[in-house]
TITORDO-826574 format. One line per 8 residues: number of its first residue (from 1); their letters; for each residue x, y, z of N, C-alpha, C. Coordinates in steps of 0.001 Angstrom, whole numbers, plus 500000, padded with zeros to 6 digits. Layout:
% residues N
NUM> a> X Y Z X Y Z X Y Z ~ ...;
This chain:
% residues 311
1> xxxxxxxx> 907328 581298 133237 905919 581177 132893 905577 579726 132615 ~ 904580 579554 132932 904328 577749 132356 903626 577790 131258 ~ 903627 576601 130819 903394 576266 129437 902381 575623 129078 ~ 901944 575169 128229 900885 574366 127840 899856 574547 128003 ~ 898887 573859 129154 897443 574278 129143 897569 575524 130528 ~ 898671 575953 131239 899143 576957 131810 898955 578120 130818 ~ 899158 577860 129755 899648 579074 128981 898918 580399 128963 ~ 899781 581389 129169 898424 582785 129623 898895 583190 131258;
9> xxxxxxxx> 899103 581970 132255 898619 582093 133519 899932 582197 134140 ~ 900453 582391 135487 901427 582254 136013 901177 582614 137267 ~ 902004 581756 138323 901740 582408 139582 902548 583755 139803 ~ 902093 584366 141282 903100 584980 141231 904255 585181 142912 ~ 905270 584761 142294 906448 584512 143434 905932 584395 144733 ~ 905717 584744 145945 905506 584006 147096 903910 585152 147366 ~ 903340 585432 146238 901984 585847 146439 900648 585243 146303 ~ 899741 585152 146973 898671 583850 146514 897958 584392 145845;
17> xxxxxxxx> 898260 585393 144337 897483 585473 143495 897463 584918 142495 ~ 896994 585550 141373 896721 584692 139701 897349 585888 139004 ~ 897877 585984 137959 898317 586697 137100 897865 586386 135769 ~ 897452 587392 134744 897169 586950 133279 898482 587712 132713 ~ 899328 586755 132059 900515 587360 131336 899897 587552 130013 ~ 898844 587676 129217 898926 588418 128324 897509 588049 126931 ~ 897261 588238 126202 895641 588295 125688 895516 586594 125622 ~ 894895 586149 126227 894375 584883 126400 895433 583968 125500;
25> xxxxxxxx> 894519 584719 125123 895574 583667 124807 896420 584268 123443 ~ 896935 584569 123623 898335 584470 122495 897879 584020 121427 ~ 896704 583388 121784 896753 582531 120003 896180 583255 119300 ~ 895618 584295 119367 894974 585053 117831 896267 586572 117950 ~ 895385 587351 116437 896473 588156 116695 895821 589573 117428 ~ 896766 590967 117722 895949 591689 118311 894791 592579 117654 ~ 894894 592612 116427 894158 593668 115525 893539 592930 114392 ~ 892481 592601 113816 891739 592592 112682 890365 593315 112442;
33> xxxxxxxx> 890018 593070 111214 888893 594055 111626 887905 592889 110732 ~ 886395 593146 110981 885391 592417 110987 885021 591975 109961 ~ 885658 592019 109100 885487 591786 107899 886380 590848 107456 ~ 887307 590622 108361 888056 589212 108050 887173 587840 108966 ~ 886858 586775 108051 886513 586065 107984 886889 584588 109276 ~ 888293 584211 108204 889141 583271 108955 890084 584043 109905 ~ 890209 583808 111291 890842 584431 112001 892355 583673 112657 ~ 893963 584276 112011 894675 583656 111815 894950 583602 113582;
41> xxxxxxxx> 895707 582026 114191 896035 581387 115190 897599 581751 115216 ~ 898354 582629 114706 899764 582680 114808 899924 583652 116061 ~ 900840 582880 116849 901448 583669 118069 902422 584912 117595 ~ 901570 586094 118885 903294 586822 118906 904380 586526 119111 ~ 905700 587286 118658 906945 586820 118801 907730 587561 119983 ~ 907942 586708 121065 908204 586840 122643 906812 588460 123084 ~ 905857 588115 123309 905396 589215 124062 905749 589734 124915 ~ 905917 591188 125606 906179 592042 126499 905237 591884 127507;
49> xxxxxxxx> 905295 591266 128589 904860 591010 129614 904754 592127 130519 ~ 904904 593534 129941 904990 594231 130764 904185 595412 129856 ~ 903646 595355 128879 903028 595721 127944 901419 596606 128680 ~ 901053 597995 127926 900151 598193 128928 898358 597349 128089 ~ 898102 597363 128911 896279 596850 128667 895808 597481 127486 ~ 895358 596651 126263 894682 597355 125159 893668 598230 125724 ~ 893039 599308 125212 892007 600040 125347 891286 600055 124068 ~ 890277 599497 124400 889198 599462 123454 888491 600096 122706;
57> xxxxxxxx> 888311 601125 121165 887957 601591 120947 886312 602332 121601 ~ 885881 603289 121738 884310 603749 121565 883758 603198 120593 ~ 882378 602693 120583 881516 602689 119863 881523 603832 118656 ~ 881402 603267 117581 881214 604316 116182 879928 604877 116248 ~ 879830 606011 116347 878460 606964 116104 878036 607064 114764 ~ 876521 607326 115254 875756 607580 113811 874772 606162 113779 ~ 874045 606140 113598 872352 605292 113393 872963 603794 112578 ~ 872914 603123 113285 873252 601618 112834 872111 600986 111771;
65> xxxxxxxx> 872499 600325 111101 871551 599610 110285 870550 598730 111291 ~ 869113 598260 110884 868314 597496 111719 869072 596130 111945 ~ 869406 595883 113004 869779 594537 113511 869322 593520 111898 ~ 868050 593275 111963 867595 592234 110898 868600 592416 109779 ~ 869221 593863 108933 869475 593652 107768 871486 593714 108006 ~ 871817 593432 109180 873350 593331 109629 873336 591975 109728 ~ 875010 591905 109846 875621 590529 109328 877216 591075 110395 ~ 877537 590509 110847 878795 590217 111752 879946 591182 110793;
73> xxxxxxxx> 879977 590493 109165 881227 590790 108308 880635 592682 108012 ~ 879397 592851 108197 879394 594404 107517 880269 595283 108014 ~ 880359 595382 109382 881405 596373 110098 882446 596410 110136 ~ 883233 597432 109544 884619 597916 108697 885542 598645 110290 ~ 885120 598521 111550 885824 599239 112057 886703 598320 112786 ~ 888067 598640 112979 889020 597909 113487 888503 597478 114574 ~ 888419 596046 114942 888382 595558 116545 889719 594633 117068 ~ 889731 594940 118725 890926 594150 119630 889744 593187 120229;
81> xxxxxxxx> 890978 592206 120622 890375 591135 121454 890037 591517 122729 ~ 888639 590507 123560 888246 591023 124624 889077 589893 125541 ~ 889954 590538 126474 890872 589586 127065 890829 590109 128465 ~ 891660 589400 129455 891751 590182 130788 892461 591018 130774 ~ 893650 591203 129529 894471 592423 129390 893934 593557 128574 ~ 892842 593181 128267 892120 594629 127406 891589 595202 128437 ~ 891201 596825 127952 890589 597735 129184 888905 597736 127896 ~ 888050 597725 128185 886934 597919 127449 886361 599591 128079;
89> xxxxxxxx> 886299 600470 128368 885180 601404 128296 884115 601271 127597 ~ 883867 601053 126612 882364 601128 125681 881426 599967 126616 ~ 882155 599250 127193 881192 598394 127679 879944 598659 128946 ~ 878703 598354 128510 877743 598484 129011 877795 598012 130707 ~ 877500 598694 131990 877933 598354 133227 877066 596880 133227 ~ 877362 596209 134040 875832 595290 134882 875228 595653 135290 ~ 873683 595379 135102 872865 595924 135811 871896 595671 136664 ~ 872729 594661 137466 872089 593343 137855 870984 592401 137671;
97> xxxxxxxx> 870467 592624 136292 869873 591623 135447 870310 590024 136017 ~ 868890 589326 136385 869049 587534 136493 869575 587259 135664 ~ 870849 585912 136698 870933 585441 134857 869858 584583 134668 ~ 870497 583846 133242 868790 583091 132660 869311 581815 132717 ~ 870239 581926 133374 870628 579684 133510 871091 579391 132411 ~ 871480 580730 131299 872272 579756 130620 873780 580253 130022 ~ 874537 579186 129294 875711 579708 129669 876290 579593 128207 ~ 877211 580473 127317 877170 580662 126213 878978 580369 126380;
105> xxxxxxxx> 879418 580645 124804 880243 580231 124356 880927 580687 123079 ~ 882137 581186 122882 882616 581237 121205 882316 579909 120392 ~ 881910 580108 118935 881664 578688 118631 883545 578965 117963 ~ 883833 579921 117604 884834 579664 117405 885682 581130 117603 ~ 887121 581101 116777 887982 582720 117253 887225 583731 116979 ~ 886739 584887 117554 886768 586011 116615 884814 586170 117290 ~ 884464 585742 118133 883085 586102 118395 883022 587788 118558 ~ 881891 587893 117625 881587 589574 117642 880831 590028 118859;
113> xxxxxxxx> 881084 591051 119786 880518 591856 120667 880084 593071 120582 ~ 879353 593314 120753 878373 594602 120481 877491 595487 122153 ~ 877852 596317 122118 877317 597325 122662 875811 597195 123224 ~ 875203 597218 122307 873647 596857 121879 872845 596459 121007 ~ 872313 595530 120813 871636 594668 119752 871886 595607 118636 ~ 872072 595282 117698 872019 595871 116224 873233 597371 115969 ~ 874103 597241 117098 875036 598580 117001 876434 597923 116419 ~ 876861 598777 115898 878252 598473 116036 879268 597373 116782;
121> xxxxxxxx> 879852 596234 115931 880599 595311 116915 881628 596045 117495 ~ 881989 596159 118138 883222 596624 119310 884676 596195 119867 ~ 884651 594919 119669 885559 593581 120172 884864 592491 119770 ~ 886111 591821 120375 886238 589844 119387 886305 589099 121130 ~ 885963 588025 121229 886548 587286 122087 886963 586333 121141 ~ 887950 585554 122122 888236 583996 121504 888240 582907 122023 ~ 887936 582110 120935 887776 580865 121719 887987 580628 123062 ~ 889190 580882 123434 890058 580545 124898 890050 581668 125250;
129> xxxxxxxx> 890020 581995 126161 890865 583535 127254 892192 582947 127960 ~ 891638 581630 128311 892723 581049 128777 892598 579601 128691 ~ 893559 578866 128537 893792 577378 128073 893720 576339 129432 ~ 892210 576491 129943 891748 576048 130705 891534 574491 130918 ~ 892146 573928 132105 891707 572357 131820 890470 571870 132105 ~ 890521 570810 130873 888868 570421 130438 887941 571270 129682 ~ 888724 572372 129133 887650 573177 128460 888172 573809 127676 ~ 888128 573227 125906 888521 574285 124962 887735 575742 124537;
137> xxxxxxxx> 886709 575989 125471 885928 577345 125351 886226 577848 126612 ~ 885695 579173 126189 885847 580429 127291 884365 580584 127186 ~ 883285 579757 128697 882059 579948 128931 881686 581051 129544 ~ 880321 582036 128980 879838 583199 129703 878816 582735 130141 ~ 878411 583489 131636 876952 583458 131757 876221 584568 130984 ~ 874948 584285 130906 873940 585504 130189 873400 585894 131050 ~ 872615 587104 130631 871481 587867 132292 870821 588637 131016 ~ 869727 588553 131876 868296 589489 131876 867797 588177 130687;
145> xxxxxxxx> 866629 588982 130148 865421 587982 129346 866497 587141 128047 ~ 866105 586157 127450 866073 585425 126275 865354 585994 125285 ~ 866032 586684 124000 865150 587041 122927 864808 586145 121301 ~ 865849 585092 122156 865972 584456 120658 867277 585029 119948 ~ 867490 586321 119383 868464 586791 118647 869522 586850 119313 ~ 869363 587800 120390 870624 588421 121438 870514 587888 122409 ~ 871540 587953 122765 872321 587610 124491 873004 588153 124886 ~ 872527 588743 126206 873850 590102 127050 874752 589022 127722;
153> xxxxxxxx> 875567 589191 127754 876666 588365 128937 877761 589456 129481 ~ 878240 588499 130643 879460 589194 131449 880711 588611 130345 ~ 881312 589800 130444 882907 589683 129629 883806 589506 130148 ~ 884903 588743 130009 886190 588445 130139 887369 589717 130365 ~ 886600 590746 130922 888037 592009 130145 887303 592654 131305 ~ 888125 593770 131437 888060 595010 132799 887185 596323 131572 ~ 886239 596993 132850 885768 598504 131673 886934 599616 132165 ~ 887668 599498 133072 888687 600365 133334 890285 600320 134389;
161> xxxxxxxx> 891035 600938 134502 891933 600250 134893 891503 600993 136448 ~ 892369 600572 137288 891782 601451 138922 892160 602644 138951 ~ 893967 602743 138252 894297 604361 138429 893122 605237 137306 ~ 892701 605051 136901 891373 606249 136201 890445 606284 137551 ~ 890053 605733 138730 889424 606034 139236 887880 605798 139055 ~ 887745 605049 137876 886603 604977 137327 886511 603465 137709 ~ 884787 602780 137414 884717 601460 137841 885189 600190 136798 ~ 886195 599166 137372 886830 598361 137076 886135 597205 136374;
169> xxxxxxxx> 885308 596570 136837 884622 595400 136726 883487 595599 136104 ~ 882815 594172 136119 881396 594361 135651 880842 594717 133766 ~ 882253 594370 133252 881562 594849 131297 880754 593711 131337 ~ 880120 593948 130761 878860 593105 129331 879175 593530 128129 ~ 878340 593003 126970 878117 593108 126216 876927 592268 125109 ~ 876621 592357 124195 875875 591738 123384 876403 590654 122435 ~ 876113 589570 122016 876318 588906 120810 875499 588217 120294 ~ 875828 588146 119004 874273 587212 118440 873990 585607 119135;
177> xxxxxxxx> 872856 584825 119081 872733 583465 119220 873624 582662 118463 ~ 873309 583249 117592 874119 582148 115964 875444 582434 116272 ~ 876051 582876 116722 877873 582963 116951 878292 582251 118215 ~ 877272 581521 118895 877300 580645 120062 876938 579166 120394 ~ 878105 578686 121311 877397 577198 121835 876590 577560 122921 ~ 875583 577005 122961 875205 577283 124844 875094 576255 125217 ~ 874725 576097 126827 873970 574664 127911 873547 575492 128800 ~ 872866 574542 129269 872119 575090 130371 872537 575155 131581;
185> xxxxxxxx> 872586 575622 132696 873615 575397 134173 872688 576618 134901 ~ 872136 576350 135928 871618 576970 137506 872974 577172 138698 ~ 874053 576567 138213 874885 576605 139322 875115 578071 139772 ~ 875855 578211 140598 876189 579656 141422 877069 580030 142272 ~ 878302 580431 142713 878904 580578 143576 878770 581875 144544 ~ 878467 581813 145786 878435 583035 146343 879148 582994 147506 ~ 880616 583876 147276 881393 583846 148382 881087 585104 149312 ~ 880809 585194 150675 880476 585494 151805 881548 585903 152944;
193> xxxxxxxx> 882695 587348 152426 883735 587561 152758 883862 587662 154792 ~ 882613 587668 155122 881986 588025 156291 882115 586646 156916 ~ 881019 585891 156680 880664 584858 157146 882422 583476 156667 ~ 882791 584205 155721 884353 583696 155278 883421 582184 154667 ~ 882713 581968 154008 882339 580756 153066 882142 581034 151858 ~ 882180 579820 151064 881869 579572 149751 880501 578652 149736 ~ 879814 579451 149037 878549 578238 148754 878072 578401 147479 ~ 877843 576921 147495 878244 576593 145916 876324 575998 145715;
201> xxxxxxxx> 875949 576378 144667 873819 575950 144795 873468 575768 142989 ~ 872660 574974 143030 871840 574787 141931 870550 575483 142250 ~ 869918 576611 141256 869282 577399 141757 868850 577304 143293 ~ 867663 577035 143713 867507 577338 144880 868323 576096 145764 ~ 868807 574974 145912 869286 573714 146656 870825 574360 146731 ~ 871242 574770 147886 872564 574316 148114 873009 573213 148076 ~ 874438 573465 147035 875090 571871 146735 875988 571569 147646 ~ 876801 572743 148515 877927 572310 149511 878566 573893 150054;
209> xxxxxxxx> 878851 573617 151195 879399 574890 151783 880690 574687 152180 ~ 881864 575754 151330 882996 575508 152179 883290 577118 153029 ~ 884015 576479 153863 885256 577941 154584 886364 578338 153636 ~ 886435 579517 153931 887026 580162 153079 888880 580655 154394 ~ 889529 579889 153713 890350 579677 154930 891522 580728 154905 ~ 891571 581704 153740 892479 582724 153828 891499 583796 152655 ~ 891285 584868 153653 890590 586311 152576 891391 587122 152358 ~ 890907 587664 151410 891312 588842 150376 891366 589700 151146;
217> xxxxxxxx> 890194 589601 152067 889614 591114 152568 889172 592478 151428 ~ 889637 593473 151977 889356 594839 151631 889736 594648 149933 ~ 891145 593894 149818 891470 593689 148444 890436 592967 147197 ~ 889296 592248 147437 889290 591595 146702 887918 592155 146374 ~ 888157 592015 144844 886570 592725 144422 885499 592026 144840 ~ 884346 593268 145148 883210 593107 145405 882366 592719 144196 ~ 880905 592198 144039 880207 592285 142907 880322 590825 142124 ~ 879734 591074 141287 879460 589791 140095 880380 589289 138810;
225> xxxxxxxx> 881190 588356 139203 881666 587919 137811 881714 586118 137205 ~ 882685 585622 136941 882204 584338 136889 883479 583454 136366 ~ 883727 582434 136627 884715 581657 136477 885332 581047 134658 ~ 886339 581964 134700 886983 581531 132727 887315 580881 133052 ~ 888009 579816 133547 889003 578778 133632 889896 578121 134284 ~ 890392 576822 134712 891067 576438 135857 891981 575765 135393 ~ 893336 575765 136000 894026 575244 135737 894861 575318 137124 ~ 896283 574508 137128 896818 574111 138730 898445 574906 138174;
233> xxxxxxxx> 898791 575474 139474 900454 576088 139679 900786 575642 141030 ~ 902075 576323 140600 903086 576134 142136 903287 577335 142373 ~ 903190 577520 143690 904591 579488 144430 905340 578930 143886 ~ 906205 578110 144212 907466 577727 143491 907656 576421 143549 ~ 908972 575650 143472 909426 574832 143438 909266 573603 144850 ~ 909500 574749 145591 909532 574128 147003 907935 574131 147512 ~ 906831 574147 146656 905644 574334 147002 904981 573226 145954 ~ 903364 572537 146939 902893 571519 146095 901819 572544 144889;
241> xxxxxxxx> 901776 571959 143898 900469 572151 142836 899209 573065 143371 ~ 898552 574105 142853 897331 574998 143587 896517 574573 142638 ~ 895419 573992 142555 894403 574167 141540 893416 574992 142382 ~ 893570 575916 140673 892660 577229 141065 891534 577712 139924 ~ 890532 578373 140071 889542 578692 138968 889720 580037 139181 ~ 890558 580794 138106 890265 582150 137541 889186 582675 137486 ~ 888864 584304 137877 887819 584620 137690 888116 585889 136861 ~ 886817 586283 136417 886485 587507 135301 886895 589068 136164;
249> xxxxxxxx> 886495 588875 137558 887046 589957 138168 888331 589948 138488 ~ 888807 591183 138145 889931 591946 138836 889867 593083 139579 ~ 891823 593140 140464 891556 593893 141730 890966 595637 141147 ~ 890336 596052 142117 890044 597319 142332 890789 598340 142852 ~ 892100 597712 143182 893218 598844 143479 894621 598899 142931 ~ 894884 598131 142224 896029 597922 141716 895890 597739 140093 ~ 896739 598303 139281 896204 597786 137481 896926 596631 137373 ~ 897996 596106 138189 898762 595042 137501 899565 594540 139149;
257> xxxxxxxx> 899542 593132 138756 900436 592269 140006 902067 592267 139700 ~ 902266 593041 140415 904123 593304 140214 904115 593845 139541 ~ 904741 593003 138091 905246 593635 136762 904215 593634 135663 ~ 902784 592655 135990 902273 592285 134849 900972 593378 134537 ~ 900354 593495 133594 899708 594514 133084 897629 594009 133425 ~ 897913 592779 134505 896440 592423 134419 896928 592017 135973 ~ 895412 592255 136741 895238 592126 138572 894144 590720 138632 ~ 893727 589486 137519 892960 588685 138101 893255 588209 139248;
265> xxxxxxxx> 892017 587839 139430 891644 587386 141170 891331 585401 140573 ~ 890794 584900 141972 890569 583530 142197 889916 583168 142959 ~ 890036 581630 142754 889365 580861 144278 890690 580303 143694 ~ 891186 579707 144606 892283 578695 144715 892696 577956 146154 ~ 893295 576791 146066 894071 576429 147020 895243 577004 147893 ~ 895466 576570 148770 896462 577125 149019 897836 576479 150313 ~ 898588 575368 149852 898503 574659 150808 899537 574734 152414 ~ 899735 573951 153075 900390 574309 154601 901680 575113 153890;
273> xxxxxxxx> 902321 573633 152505 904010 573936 152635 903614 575564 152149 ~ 902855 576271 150927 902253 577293 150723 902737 578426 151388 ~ 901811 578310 152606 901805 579115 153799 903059 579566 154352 ~ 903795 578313 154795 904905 578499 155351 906030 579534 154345 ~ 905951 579249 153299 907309 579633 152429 906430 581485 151941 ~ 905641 581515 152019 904545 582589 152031 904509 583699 152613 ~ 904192 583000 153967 903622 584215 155399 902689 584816 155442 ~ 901462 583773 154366 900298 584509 154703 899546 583438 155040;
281> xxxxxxxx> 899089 583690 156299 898237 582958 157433 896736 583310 157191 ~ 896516 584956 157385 894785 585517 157196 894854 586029 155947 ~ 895768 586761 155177 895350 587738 153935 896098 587459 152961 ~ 895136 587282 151592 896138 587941 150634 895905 589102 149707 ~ 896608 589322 148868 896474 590055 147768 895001 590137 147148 ~ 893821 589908 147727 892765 589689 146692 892109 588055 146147 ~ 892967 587063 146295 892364 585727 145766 891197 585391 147078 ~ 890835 584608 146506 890305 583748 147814 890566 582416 147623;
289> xxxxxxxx> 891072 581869 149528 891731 580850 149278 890832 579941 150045 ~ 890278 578346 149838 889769 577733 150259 891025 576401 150897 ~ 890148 575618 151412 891626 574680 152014 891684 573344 150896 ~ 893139 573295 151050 893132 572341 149989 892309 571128 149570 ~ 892026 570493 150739 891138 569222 150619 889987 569728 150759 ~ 889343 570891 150474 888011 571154 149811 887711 571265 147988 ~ 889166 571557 147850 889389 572312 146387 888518 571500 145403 ~ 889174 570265 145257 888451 568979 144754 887059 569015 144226;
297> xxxxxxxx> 886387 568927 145498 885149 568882 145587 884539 570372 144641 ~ 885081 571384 144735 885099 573055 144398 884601 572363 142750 ~ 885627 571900 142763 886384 572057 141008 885246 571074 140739 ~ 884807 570142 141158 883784 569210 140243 882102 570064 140664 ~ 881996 570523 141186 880557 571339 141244 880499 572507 140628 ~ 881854 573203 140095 881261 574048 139757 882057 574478 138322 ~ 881426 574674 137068 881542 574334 135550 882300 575486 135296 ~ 883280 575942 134253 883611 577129 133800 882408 577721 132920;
305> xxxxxxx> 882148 579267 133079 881154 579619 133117 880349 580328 134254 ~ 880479 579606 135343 879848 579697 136687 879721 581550 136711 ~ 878279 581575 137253 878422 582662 137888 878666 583167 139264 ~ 879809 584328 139669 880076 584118 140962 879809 585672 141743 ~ 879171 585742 143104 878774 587044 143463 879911 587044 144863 ~ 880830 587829 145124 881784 588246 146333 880850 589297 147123 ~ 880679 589040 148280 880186 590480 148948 880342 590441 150501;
C-alpha cells in the first residue's frame, strides 16, 4: 500500500483501476456519536483490508425538533463515517437537481449529515476521504436552490453495494452552512463514453476536449458524481507514475476490486510501459483512461470537488 499523501489509495496489480483500502482516511475513528465534540485523529491498529463496507444506520423515526431550535451536538444517535467504504441506504437518491456553482467543504472532522433539513444527523464526513494532493479537504458539489441554512450535496460513500441489486451511486445528503468552507467553481466534467471524450467547461465555454484513450465501457458507472481527490501510483515497479483523480462513483457490478471492500472508479493516466505489462489496449475494469500527455493539462482545469456526468 503506499503511504503518505497515497494513504487510503492503492493501485491495483496489473489492473487500471483505483482501489479505496479503507475509511478515508484512517484518521478518525469508526464510531462516535454526536455529541462528542472534539473528534479524536488516532489510527486503527493494522486495518483489515478485507473488512466488509460499514452500513449505515436508518434514519431515527419520530418528528424531529424544528431545524431553528437543533444544534449538531443534540443528537444522541450513534453515527459512522461517510467514506467510500461505507454503504449509506438512508441516503436521499439524486435527483438531478442543478448544481449551484458552488462547492462545499468539512471545515473540520466530524461534519454532520442529515437526511433532510432539520432531521436527524445520520453520518460524519471528514475532513479528508482521501489524502489528496494539494488539498487538505474533501470538496462537494451542492445542487438544487441556496437557502442560506442548508445545502444538499453529493456524498463520498455508495447507497448500496451491487450484490443487493439495489442502486449503487448517487447518495446526497444535507448539512448545515455553518459546518462548511465553500468557493465558488462552474467547472464540469462530462465524459462521453460514445463519442470516447472528456470535456472539461466553465459553465457554458468549453475549456478543452480530450480523447478518452482506453474505456471502461459497459463497466463503468453511468450518472453523476464528482472528483474527491488526486493523487499519482504505479501498476508496479516496472511501470512509470499514473496521476489520477478519484471519483465519488463506484462500479455497478462488482462490491470490491479483488480483495478490497470498495470498487472506486477514475480518470487516470495510463501509460505505453502501462499497457504493455497490462494487456489492456481498449478496456478496463471501469476507470477511464485518458493519454498521458493530456493528464497534466486534466489535473490543472479541473479542482477537487468537480462535478462529473459519465454517459
Amino acid at each position: 500500500m503506499l503511504t503518505g499523501i497515497r494513504k487510503g489509495l492503492t493501485s491495483v496489480g496489473v489492473m487500471a483501476a483505483v482501489l479505496f483500502t479503507g475509511p478515508a482516511a484512517m484518521v478518525v475513528p469508526t464510531q462516535v456519536t454526536a455529541q462528542v465534540v472534539a473528534v479524536s485523529t488516532a489510527q486503527p491498529n493494522n486495518p483489515a483490508l478485507t473488512a466488509a463496507p460499514e452500513v449505515l444506520p436508518e434514519p431515527a423515526r419520530g418528528a424531529p425538533a424544528p431545524s431553528s431550535e437543533r444544534t449538531p451536538q443534540e443528537t444522541t444517535a450513534p453515527l459512522r463515517w461517510i467514506t467510500a467504504d461505507a454503504v449509506f441506504p438512508a441516503a436521499p437518491a439524486d435527483n438531478g437537481a442543478p448544481y449551484s456553482g458552488l462547492l462545499v467543504a468539512p471545515k473540520a472532522d466530524g461534519l454532520l449529515v442529515y437526511v433532510s433539513p432539520g432531521a436527524d444527523a445520520v453520518g460524519m464526513i471528514p475532513a479528508r476521504v482521501i489524502d489528496s494532493e494539494g488539498s487538505d479537504r474533501t470538496w462537494m458539489p451542492a445542487i438544487g436552490p441556496i437557502d442560506g441554512k442548508w445545502l444538499q450535496v453529493l456524498l463520498p460513500a455508495r447507497r448500496n453495494l451491487p450484490s443487493s441489486g439495489d442502486p449503487v451511486n448517487g447518495a446526497t445528503g444535507w448539512v448545515l452552512a455553518s459546518d462548511v468552507l465553500t468557493k465558488s467553481s462552474n467547472v464540469t466534467v462530462d465524459v462521453d463514453l460514445t463519442a470516447r471524450t472528456i470535456t472539461v467547461a466553465d459553465g457554458a465555454a468549453v475549456l478543452d476536449v480530450f480523447p478518452v484513450s482506453i474505456s471502461g465501457g459497459d463497466e463503468t458507472a453511468r450518472g453523476r458524481s464528482f472528483v474527491t481527490g488526486r493523487y499519482s501510483t504505479a501498476i508496479s515497479q516496472n511501470c512509470s507514475a499514473q496521476p489520477m483523480m478519484a471519483l465519488s462513483a463506484q462500479s455497478e457490478s462488482v462490491d470490491g476490486y479483488i480483495d478490497q471492500p470498495t470498487a472506486v472508479q477514475a480518470i487516470h493516466a495510463f501509460s505505453e510501459d502501462c499497457r504493455s505489462i497490462s494487456g489492456y489496449t481498449a478496456a478496463t475494469p471501469g476507470c477511464i483512461i485518458a493519454n498521458e500527455w493530456d493528464i497534466p493539462r486534466l489535473l490543472e482545469l479541473v479542482p477537487d470537488g468537480t462535478p462529473v456526468t459519465v454517459r
